[in-house]
C-alpha positions in Angstrom: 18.1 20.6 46.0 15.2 18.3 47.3 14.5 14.9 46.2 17.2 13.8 44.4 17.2 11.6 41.3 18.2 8.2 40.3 21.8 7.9 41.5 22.2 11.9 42.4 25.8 11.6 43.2 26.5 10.7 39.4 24.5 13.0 37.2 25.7 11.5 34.5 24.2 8.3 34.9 21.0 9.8 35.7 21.2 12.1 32.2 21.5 9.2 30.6 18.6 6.9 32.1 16.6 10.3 31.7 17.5 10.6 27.9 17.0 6.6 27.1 12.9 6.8 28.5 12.6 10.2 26.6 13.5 7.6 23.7 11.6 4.2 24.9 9.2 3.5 22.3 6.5 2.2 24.3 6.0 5.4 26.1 6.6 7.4 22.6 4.1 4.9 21.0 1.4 6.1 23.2 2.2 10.0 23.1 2.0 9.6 19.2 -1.4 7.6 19.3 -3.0 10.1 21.0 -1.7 13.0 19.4 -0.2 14.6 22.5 2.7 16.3 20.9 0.2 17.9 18.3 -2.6 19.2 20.4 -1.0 22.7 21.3 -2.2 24.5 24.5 -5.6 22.2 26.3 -7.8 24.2 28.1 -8.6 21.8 30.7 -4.8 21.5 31.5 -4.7 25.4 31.5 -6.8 25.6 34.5 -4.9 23.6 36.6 -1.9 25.0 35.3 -3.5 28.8 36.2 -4.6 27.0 39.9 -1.3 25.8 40.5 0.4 29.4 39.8 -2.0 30.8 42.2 -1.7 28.1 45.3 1.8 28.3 44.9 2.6 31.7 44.2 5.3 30.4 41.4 5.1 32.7 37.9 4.7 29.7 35.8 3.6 26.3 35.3 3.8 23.7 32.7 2.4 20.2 31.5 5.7 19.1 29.1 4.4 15.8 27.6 8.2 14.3 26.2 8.9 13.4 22.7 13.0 11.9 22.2 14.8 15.2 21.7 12.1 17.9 23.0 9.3 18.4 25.3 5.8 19.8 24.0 3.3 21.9 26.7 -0.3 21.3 26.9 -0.9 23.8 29.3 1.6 26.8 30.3 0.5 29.5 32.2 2.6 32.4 32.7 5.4 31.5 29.6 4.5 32.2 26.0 6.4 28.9 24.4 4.8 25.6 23.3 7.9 23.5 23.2 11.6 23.3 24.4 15.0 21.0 24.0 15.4 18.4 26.7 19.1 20.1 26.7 18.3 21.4 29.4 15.1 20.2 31.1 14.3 18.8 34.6 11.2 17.1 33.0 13.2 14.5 31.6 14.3 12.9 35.4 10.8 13.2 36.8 9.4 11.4 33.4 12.4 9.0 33.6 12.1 7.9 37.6 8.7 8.7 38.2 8.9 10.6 41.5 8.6 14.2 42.3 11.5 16.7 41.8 12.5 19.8 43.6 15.2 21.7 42.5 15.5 25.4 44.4 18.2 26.6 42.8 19.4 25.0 39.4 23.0 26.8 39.7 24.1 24.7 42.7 22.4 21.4 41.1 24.8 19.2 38.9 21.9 17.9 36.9 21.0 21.3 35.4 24.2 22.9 35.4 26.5 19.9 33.0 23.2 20.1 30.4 24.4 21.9 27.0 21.8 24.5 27.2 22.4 25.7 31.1 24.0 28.7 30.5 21.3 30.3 28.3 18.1 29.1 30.8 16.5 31.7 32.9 15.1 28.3 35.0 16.5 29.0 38.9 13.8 26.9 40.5 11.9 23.7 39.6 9.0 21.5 40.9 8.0 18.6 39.2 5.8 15.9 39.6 5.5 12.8 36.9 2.1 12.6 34.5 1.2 9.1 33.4 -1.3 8.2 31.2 -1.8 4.8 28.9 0.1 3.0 31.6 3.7 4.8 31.2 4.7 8.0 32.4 4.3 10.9 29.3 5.9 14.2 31.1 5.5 16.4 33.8 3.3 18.8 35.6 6.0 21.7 36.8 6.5 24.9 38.5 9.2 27.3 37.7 10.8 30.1 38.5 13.3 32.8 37.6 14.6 33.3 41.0 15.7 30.7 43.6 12.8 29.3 45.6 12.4 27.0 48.6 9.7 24.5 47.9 7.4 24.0 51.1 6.1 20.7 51.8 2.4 21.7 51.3 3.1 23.4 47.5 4.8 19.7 47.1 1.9 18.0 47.9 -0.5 20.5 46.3 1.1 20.0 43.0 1.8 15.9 43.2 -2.8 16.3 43.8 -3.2 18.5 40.8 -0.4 16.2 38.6 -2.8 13.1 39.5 -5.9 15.5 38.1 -3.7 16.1 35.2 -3.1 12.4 34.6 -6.4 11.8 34.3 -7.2 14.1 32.1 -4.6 13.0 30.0 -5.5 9.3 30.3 -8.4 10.8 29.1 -7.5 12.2 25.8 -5.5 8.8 25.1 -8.3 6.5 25.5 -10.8 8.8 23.6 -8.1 8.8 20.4 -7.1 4.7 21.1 -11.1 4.6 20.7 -11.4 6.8 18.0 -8.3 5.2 15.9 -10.2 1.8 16.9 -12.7 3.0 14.8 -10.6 3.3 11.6 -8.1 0.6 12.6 -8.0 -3.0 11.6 -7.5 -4.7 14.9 -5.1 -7.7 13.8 -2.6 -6.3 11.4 -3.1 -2.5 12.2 -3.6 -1.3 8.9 -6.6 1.4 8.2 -9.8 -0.6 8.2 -13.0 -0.7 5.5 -14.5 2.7 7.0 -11.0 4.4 6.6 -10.5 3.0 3.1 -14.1 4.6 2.1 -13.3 8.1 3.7 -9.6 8.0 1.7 -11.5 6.9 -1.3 -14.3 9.8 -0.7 -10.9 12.3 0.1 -9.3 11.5 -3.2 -12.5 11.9 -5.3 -13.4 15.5 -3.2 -10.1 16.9 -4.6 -9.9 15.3 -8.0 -7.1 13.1 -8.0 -6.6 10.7 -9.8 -6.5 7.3 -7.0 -6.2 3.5 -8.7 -8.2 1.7 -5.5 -7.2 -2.1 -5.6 -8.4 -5.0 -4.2 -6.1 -7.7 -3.4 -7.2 -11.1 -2.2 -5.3 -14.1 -1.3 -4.8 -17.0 -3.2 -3.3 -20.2 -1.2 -4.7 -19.0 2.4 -7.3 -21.3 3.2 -5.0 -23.6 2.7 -2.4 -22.5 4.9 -4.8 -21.8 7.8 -5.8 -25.7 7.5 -2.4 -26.9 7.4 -0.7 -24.9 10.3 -3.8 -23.6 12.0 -5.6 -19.9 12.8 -2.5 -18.6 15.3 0.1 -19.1 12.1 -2.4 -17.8 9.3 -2.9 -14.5 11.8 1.0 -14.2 12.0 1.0 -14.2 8.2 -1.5 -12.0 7.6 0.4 -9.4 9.8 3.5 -10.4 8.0 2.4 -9.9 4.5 0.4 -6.4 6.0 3.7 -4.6 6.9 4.8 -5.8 3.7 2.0 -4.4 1.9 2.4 -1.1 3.9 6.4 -1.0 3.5 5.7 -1.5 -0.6 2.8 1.5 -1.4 4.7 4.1 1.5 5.2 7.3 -0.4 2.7 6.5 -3.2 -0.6 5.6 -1.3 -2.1 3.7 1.5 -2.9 0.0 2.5 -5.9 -0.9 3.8 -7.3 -4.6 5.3 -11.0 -5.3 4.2 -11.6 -8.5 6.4 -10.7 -12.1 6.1 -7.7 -12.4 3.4 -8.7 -9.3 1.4 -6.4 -6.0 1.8 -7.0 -3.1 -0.4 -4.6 -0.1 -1.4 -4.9 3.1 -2.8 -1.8 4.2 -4.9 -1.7 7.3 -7.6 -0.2 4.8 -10.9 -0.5 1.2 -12.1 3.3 0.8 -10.6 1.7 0.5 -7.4 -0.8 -2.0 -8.6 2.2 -4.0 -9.4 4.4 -3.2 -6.1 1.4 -4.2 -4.1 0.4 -7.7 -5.7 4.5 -8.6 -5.4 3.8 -7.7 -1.5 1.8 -9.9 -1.0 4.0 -13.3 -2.0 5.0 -15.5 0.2 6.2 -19.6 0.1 7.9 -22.2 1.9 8.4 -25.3 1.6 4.6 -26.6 2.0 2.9 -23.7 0.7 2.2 -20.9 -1.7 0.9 -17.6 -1.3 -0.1 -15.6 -4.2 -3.3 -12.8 -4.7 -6.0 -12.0 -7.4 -6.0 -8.5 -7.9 -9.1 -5.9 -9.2 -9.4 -2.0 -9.7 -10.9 0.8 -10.4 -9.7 4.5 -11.0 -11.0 7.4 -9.3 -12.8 9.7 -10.4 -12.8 8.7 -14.1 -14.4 5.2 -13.4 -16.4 6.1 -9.9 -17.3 8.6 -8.4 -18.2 6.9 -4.9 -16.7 4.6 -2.5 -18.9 2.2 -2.9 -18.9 2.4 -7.1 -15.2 1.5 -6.8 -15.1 -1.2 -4.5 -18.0 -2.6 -6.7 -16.2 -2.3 -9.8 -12.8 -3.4 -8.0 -14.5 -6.9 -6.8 -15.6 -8.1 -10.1 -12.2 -7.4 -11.8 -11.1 -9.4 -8.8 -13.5 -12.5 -9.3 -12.7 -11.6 -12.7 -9.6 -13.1 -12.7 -10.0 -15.4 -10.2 -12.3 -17.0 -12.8 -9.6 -17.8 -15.2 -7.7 -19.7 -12.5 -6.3 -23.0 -13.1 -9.6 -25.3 -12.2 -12.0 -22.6 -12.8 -14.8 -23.4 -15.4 -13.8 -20.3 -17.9 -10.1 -22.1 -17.5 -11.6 -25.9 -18.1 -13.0 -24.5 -21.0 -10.7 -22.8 -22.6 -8.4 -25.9 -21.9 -11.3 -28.2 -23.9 -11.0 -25.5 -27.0 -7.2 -25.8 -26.7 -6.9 -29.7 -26.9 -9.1 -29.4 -29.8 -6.8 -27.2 -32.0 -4.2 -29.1 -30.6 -5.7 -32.4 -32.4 -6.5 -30.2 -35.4 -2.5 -28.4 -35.7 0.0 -29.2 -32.8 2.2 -26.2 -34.0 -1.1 -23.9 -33.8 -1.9 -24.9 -30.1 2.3 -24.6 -29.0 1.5 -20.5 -30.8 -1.5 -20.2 -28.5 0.2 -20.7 -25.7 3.2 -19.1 -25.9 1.1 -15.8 -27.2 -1.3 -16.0 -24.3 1.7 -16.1 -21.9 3.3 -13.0 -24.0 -0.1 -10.9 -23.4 -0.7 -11.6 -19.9 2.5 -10.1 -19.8 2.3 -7.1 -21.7 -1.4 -6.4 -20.3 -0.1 -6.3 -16.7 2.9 -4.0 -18.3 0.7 -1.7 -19.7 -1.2 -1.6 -16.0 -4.3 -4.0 -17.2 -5.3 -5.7 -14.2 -8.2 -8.0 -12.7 -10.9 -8.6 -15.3 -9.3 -7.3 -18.2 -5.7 -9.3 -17.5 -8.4 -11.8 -17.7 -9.6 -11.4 -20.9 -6.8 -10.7 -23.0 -5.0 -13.9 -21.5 -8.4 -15.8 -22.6 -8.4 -14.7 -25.8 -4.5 -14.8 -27.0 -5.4 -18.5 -25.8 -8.4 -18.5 -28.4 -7.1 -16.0 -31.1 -6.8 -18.9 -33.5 -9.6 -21.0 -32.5 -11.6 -20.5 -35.6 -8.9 -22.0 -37.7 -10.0 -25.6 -36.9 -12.4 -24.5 -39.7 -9.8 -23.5 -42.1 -9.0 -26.1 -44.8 -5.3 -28.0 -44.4 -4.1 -27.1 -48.0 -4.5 -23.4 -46.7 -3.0 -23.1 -43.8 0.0 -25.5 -44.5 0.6 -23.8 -48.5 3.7 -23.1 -48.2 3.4 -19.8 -50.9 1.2 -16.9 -50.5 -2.5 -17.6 -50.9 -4.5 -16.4 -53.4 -7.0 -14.2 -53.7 -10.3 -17.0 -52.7 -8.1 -18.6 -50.2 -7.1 -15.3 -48.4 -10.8 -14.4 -48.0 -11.5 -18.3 -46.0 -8.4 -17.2 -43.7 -9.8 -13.6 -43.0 -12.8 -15.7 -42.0 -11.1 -17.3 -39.1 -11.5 -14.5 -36.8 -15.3 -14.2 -37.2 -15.4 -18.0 -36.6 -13.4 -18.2 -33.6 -15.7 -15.1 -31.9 -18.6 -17.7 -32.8 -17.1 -20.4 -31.1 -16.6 -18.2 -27.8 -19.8 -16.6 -27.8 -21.9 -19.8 -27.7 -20.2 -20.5 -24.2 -21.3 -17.6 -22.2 -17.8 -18.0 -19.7 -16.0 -17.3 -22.5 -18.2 -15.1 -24.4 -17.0 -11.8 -22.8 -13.4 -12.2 -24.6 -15.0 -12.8 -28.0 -15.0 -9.2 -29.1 -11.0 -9.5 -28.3 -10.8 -12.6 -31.0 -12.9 -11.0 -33.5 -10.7 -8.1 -33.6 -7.5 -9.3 -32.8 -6.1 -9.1 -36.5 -7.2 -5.4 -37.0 -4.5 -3.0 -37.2 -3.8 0.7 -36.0 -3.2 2.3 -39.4 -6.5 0.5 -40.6 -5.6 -2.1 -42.7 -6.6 -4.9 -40.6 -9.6 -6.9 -40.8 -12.5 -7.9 -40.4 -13.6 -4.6 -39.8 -11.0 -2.3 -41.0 -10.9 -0.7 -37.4 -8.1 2.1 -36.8 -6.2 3.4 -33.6 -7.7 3.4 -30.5 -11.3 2.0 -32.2 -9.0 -1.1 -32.0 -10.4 -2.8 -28.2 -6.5 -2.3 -26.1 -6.9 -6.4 -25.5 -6.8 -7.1 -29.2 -4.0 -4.4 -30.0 -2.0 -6.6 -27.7 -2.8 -9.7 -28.9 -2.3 -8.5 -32.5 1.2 -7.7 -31.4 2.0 -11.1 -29.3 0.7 -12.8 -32.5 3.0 -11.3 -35.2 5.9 -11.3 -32.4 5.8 -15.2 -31.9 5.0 -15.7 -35.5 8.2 -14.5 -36.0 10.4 -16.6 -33.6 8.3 -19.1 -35.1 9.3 -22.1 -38.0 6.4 -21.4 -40.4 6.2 -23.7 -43.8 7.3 -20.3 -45.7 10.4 -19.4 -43.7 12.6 -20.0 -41.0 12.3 -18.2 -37.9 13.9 -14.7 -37.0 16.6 -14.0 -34.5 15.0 -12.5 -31.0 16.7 -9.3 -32.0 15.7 -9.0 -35.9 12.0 -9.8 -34.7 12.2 -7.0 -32.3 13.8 -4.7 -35.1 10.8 -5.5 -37.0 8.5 -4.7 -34.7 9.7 -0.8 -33.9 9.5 -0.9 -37.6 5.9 -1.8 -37.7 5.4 0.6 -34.5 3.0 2.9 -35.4 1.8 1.2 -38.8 0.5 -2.0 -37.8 1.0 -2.3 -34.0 0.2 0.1 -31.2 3.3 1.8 -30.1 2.5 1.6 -26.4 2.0 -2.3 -26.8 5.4 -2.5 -28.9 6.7 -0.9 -26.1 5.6 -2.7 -23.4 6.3 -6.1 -25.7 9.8 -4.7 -25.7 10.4 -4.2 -21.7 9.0 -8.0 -21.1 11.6 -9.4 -24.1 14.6 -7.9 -23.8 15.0 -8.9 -20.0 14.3 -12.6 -21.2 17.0 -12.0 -23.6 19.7 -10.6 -21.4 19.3 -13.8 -18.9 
């Protein structure tokens, strides 16, 4: 044998540096990024591989770029495989300790003859000299033979000139795909980047499938970048990206737009949900939450840039409705003045405009429509400040004159929000939030899906919380006889998707 490796007198300790760089990540990290163990047979290398077999008179040589448990070729001249175990394989130790390696006949060498696979190798000689590339050493350019072979000083020297060539082609290939992946990449957190997001976007409309594209933005940021400066707030943002990434893996792809704003692309509303819990973080000085808007492919858009469009104003959508916002100051206004007019009526509000934003985010509502049909479960009752005392407090059932003032509420409170044009965009929802699916509802005796999805759920929160409700008629039902009476009315009065969502948000309340 020539050179010998590592500690030659123990070849056990030199199989198992060998094996532990086939494994170091760095060096796999680059093979990956460039795509070295996927590019099959380069013709570049082939020629030097050819040149090589020709200056040397050896019957085959090899470029083996290592992966952890095999090694791939990019060029082999005179050998018909593309990839081998490193059990055994000489490639390993000239990888591993970076110097050349001559082996003339592997029967007499320990190194070869103790690997598992010895016995079946037609390998009798071996020259090998390291191929770096990315700053770490990726393989080996190698000649072999099937007979024993003394290896000449000048064929050493030819091939450690020719593995330099090689190197540099193959430094190459990794800067042109680090450029290339540069292109797609976002540069802080490593997640694809707006152009990448487009061509998935563009990929999932081509083939017709059906892609919910999201676009998250983070509430409590700025904040936390003035508090414990840029270097933390970039730590975070990398943070909450692998979390983002780890949460949509298997169903869909994370993506960071700029700034604070990611974006993902999953196939159901489930991943809508998994990715806005991603992105939570707190301590004891802060709070990180996000807004969230989408759009489905292709039903809503049919381009990239339709469903980012569509996905940013359901974002500022609900951003709007934020505590301080104006929509949210003046929804508050309307809510202190039912409060003066009934107390009870404003504590129903509430609790039903907590109950819808639930369901609505159940049913996979998101962005500007979570928006709305929290806005106006808020309102639903708004037009009952106009509603006379001796009606709304009679304790017995009204009458036929008095029935027809309360049906009026509902066309007073969409009124009230259409005068305010922040608030006007939920007034459809009020007006029709006390029609029901079989049609008996008013004002306008809608049926089904005619009925907007906002006010189906409202109708539903309404009758729910009515229920768990003292009212001057009755007293209030248990959680699980109002639930009972619900699936009753499933199907009748109430949607049976909202029932069913109103059901999966109870009953967990119920079991704490």
């Amino acid at each position: 044998m020539g050179t010998e490796i590592g500690d030659g007198r123990d070849p056990a300790v030199a199989t198992a540096r060998a094996l532990a760089y086939a494994r170091d990540g760095e060096r796999l990290s680059v093979v990956h990024r460039a795509g070295l163990l996927d590019a099959g047979i380069q013709e570049p290398l082939q020629r030097y591989a050819r040149l090589a077999c020709e200056l040397s008179g050896a019957p085959v040589a090899l470029v083996a770029i290592l992966a952890a448990d095999r090694e791939y070729y990019s060029a082999a001249h005179g050998a018909d495989q593309t990839e081998a175990s490193l059990e055994p394989s000489y490639s390993k130790y000239v990888a591993a300790e970076g110097i050349q390696l001559a082996v003339s006949d592997s029967w007499s060498d320990p190194l070869f003859t103790q690997s598992p696979g010895a016995a079946s190798s037609t390998v009798r000689a071996y020259l090998g000299s390291p191929v770096c590339a990315g700053g770490v050493r990726v393989g080996a350019f190698c000649l072999l033979d099937t007979e024993p072979r003394p290896w000449d000083d000048w064929t050493r020297r030819v091939l450690d000139e020719l593995a330099t060539a090689v190197s540099t082609e193959v430094e190459m290939r990794v800067l042109a795909a680090e450029q290339q992946a540069a292109a797609w990449t976002d540069p802080l957190t490593g997640l694809g980047n707006r152009r990448a997001m487009a061509q998935a976007i563009a990929d999932a409309v081509e083939a017709d499938q059906t892609t919910f594209v999201a676009l998250l933005d983070l509430d409590g940021f700025k904040a936390y970048n003035d508090r414990f400066g840029y270097p933390a707030g970039d730590d975070l943002l990398t943070g909450l990206a692998r979390r983002l990434e780890r949460a949509v893996s298997g169903i869909g792809a994370a993506f960071r737009m700029g700034g604070d704003e990611f974006c993902v692309l999953v196939d159901s509303t489930d991943g809508l949900a998994a990715a806005q819990t991603a992105l939570i973080e707190s301590g004891p000085a802060f709070c990180i939450t996000s807004s969230l808007g989408w759009a489905e492919v292709p039903r809503e858009a049919a381009h990239a840039t339709t469903a980012i469009g569509l996905a940013d104003r359901r974002l500022h959508g609900e951003k709007r409705l934020r505590p301080g916002s104006v929509d949210d100051q003046l929804a508050a206004a309307l809510s202190v003045a039912l409060f003066e007019r009934d107390a009870e009526l404003a504590g129903h509000a509430d609790h039903v405009s907590t109950l819808a934003n639930q369901v609505a985010r159940r049913l996979g509502l998101t962005g500007e429509e979570i928006r709305q049909v929290t806005l106006a479960a808020r309102l639903h009752d708004i037009g009952k400040i106009a509603i006379a005392d001796r009606i709304l407090n009679k304790t017995g059932p009204l009458d036929e004159e008095e029935w027809a003032q309360m049906k009026c509420h509902t066309l007073i409170g969409e009124r009230i929000m259409a005068a305010a044009a922040e608030l006007a965009v939920a007034a459809p929802l009020v007006r029709s939030s006390h029609e029901r699916w079989d049609g008996s509802g008013y004002p306008d005796g809608l049926r089904g899906e005619q009925i907007p999805r906002g006010a189906r759920i409202i109708l539903a929160c309404d009758a729910y919380d009515a229920m768990r409700s003292n009212r001057p008629y009755r007293a209030p039902l248990t959680q699980r006889r109002a639930l009972e009476e619900m699936q009753r009315c499933a199907g009748s009065q109430f949607d049976p998707q909202v029932v069913e969502a109103l059901l999966a948000v109870t009953l967990p309340q119920a079991a704490a």
